[in-house]
N, CA, C and O atoms as a Tinker XYZ file with bonds, in Angstrom:
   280  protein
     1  N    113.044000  102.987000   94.437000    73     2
     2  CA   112.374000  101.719000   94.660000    64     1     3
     3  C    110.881000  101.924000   94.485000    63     2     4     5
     4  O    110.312000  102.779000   95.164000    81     3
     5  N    110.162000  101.117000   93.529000    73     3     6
     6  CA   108.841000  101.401000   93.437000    64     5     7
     7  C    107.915000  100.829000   95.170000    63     6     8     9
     8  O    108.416000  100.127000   96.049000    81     7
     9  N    106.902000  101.266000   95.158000    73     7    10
    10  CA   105.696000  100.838000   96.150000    64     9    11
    11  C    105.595000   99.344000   96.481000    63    10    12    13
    12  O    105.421000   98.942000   97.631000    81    11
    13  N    105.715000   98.527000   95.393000    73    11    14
    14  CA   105.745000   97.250000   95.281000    64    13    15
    15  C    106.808000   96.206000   95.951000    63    14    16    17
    16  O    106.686000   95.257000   96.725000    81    15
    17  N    108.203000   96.996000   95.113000    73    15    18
    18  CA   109.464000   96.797000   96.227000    64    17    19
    19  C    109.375000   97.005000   97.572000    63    18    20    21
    20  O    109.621000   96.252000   98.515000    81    19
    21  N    109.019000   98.042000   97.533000    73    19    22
    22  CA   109.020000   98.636000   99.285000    64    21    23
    23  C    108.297000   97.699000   99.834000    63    22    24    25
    24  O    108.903000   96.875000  100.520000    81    23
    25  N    107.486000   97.627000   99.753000    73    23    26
    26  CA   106.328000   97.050000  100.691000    64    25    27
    27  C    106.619000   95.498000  100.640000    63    26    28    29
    28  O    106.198000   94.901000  101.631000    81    27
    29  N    107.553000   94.355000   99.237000    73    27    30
    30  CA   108.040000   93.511000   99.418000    64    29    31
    31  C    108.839000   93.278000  101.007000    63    30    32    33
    32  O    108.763000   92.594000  102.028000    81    31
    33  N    109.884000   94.724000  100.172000    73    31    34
    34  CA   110.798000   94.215000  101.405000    64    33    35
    35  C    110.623000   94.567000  103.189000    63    34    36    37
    36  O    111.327000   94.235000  104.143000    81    35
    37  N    109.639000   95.200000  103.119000    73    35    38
    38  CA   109.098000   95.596000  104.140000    64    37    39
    39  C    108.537000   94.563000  105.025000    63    38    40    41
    40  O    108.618000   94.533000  106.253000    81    39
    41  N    107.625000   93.239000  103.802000    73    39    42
    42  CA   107.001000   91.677000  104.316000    64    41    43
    43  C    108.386000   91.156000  104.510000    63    42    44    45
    44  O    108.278000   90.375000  105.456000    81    43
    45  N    109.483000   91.170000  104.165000    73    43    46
    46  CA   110.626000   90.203000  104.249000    64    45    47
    47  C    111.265000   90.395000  105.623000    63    46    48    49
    48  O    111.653000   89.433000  106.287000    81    47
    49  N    111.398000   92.096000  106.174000    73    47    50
    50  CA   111.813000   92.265000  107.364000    64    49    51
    51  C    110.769000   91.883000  107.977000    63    50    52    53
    52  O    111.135000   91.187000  108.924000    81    51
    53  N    109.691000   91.966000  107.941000    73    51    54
    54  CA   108.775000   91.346000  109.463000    64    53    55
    55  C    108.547000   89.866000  109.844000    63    54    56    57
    56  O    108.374000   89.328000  110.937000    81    55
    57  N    108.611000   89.329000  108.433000    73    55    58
    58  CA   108.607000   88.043000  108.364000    64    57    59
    59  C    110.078000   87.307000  109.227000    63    58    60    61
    60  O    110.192000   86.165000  109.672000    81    59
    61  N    111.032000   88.398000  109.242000    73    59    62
    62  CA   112.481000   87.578000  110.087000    64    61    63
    63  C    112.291000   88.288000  110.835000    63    62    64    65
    64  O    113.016000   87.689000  111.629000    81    63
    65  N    111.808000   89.459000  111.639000    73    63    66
    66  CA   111.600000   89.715000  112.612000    64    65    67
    67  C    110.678000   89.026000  113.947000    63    66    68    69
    68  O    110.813000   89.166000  115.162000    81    67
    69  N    109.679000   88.217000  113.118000    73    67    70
    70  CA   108.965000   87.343000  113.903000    64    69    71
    71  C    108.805000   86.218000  113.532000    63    70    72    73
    72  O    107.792000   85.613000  113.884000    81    71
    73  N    109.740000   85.634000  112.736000    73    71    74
    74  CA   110.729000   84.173000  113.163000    64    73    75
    75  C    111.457000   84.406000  114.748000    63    74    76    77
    76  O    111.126000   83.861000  115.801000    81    75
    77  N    112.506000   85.365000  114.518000    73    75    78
    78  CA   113.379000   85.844000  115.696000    64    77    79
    79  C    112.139000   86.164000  116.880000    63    78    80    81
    80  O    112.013000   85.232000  117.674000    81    79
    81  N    111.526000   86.937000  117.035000    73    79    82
    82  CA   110.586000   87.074000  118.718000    64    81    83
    83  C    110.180000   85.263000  118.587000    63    82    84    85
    84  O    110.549000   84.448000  119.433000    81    83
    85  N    109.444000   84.943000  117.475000    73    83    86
    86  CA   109.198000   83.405000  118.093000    64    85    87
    87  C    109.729000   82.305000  118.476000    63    86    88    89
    88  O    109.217000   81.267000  118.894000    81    87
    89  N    111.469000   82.800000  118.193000    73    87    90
    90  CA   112.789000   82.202000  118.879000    64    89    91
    91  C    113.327000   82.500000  120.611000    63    90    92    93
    92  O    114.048000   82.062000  121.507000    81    91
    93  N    112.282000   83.673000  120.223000    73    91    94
    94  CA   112.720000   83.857000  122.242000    64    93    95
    95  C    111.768000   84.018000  122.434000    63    94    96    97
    96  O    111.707000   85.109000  123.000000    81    95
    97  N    110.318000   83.385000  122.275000    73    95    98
    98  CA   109.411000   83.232000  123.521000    64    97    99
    99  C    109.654000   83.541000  125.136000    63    98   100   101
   100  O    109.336000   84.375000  125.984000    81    99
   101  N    110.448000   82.286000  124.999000    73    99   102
   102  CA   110.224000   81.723000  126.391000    64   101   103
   103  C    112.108000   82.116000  126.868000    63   102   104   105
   104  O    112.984000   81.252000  126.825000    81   103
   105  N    112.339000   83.479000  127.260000    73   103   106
   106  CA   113.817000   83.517000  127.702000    64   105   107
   107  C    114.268000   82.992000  128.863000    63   106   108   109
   108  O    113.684000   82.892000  129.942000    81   107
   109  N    115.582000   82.601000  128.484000    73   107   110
   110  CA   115.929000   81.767000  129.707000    64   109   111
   111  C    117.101000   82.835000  130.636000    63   110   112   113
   112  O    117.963000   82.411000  131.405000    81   111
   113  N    116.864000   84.119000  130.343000    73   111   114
   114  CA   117.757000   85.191000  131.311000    64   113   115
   115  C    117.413000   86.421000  130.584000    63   114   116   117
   116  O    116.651000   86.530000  129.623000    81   115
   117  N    118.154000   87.415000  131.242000    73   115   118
   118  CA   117.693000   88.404000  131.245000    64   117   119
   119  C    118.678000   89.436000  130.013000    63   118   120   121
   120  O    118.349000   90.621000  129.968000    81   119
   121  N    119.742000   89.012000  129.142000    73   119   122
   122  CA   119.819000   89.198000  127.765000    64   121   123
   123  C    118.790000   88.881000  127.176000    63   122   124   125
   124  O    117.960000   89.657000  126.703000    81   123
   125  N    118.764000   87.390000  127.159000    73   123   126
   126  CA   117.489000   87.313000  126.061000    64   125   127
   127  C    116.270000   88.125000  126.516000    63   126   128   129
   128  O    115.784000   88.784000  125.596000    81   127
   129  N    115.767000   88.224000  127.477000    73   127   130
   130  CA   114.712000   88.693000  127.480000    64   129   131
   131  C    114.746000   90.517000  127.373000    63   130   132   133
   132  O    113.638000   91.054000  127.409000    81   131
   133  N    115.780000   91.285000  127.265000    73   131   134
   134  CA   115.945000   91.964000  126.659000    64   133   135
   135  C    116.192000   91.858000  124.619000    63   134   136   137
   136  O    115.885000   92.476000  123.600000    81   135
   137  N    116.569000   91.239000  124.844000    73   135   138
   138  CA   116.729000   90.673000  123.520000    64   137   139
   139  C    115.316000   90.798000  122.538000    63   138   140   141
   140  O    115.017000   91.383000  121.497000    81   139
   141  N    114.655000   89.909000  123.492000    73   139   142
   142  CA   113.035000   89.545000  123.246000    64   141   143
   143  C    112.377000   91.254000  123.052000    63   142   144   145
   144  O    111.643000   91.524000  122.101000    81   143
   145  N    112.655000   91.988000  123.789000    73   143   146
   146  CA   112.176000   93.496000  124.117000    64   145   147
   147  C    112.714000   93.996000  122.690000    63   146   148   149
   148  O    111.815000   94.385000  121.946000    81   147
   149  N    113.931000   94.053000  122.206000    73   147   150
   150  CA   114.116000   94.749000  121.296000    64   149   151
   151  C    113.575000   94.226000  120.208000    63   150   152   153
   152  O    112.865000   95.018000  119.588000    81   151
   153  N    113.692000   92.902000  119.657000    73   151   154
   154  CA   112.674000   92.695000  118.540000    64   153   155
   155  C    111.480000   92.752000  118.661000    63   154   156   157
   156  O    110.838000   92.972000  117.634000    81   155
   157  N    110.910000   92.616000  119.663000    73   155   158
   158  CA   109.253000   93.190000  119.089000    64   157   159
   159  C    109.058000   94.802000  119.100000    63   158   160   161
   160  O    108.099000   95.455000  118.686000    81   159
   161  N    110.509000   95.329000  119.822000    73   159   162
   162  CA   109.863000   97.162000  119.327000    64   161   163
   163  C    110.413000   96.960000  117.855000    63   162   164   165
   164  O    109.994000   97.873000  117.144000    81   163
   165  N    111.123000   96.167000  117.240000    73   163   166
   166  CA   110.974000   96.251000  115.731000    64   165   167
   167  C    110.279000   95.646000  115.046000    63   166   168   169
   168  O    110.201000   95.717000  113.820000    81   167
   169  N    109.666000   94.949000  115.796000    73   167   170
   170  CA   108.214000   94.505000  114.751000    64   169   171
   171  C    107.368000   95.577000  114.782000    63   170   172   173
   172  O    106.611000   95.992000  113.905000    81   171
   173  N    107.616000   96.058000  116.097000    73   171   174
   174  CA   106.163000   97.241000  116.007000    64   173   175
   175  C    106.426000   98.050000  115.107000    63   174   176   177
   176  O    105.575000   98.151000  114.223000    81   175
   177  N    107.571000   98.836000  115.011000    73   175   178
   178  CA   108.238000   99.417000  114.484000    64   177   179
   179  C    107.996000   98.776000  112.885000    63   178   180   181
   180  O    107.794000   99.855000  112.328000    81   179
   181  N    107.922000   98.123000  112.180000    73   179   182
   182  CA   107.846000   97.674000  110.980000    64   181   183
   183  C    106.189000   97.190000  110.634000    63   182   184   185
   184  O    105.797000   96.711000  109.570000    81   183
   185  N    105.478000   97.433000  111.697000    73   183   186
   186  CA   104.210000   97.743000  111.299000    64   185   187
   187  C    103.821000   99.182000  111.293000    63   186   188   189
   188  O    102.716000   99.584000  110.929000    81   187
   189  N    104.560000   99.749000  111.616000    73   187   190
   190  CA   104.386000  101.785000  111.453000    64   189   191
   191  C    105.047000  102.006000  110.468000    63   190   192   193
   192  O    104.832000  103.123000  109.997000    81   191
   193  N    106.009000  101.218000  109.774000    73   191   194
   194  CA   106.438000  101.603000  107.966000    64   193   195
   195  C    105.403000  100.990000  107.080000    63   194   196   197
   196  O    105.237000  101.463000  105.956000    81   195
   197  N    104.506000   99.709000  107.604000    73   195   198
   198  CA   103.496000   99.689000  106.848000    64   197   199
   199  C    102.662000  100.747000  106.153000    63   198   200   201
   200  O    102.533000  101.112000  104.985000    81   199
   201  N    102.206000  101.058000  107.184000    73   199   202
   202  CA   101.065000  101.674000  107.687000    64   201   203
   203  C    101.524000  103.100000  106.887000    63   202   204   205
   204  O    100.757000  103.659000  106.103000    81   203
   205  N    102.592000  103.500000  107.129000    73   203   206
   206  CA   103.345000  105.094000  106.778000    64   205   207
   207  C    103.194000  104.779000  105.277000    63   206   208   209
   208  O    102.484000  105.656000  104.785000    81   207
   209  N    103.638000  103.739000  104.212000    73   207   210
   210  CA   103.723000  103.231000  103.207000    64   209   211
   211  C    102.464000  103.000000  102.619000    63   210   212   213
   212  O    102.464000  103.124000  101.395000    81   211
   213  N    101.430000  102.710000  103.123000    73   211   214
   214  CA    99.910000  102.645000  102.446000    64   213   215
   215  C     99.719000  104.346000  102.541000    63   214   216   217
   216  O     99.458000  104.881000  101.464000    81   215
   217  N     99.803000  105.048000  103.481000    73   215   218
   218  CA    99.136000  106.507000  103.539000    64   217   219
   219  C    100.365000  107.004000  102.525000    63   218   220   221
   220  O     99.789000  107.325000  101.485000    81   219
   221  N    101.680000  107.194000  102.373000    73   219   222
   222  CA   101.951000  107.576000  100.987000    64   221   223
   223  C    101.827000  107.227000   99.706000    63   222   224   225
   224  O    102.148000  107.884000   98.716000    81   223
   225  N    101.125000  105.673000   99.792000    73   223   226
   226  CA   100.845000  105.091000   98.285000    64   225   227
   227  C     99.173000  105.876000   98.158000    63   226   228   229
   228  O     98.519000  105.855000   97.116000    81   227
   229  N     98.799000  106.406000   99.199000    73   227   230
   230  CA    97.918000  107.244000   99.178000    64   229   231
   231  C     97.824000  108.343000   98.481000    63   230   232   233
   232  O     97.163000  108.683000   97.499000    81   231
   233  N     98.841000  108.996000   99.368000    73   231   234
   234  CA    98.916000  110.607000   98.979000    64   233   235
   235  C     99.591000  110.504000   97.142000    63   234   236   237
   236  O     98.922000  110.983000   96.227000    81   235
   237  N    100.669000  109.963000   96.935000    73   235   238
   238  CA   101.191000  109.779000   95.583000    64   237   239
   239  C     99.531000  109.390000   94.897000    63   238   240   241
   240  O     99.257000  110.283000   94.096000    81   239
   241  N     98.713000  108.646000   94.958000    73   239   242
   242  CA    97.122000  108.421000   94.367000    64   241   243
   243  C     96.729000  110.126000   93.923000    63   242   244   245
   244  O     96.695000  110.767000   92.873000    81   243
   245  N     96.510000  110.356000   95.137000    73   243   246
   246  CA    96.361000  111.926000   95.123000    64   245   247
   247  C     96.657000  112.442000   94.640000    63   246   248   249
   248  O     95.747000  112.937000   93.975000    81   247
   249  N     97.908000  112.963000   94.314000    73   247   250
   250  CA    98.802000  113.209000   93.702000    64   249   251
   251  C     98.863000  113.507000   92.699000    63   250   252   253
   252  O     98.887000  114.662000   92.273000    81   251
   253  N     98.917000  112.067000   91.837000    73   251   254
   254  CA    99.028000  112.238000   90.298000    64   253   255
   255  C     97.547000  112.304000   89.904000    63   254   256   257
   256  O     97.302000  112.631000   88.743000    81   255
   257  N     96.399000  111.995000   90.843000    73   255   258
   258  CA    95.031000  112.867000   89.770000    64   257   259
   259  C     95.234000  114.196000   89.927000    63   258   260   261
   260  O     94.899000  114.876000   88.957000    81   259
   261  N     95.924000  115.078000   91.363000    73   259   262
   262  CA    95.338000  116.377000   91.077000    64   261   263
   263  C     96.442000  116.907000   89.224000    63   262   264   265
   264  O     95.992000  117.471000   88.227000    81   263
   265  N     97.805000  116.429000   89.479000    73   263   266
   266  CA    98.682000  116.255000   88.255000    64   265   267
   267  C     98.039000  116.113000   86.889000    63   266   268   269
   268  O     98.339000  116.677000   85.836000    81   267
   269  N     97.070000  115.215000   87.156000    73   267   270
   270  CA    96.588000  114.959000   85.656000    64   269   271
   271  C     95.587000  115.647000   85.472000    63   270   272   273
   272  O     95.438000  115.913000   84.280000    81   271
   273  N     94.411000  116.281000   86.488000    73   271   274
   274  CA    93.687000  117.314000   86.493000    64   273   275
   275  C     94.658000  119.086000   85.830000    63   274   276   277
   276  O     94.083000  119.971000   85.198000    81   275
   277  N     95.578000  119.099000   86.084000    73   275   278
   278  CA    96.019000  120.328000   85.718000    64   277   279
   279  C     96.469000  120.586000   83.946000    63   278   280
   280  O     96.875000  121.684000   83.565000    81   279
């Protein structure tokens, strides 16, 4: 999957990940509000594949100059 893909589908999971937390705001028991707990550790969680995904579109940068330097 190129950088481009990735990082598409990467906006597609966060984007339904926080549809869903903004579906349980406001829980009305204590599933949902566990519920509520687990999707935002996967939002967080899908802002640390961001983040992991820019520093390897990094290092691959790196990469192919030291590559083309040789």
């Amino acid at each position: 999957m190129s950088r481009a893909g990735f990082t598409t589908q990467i906006e597609g999971f966060d984007k339904r990940v926080r549809a869903l937390l903004d579906a349980y705001t406001a829980p009305a028991g204590r599933e949902d509000m566990m519920l509520s707990s687990v999707l935002e550790e996967l939002s967080t969680s899908l802002e640390e594949l961001k983040v992991a995904e820019q520093e390897l579109a990094q290092q691959n940068l790196e990469l192919e100059a030291a590559q083309a330097s040789v």
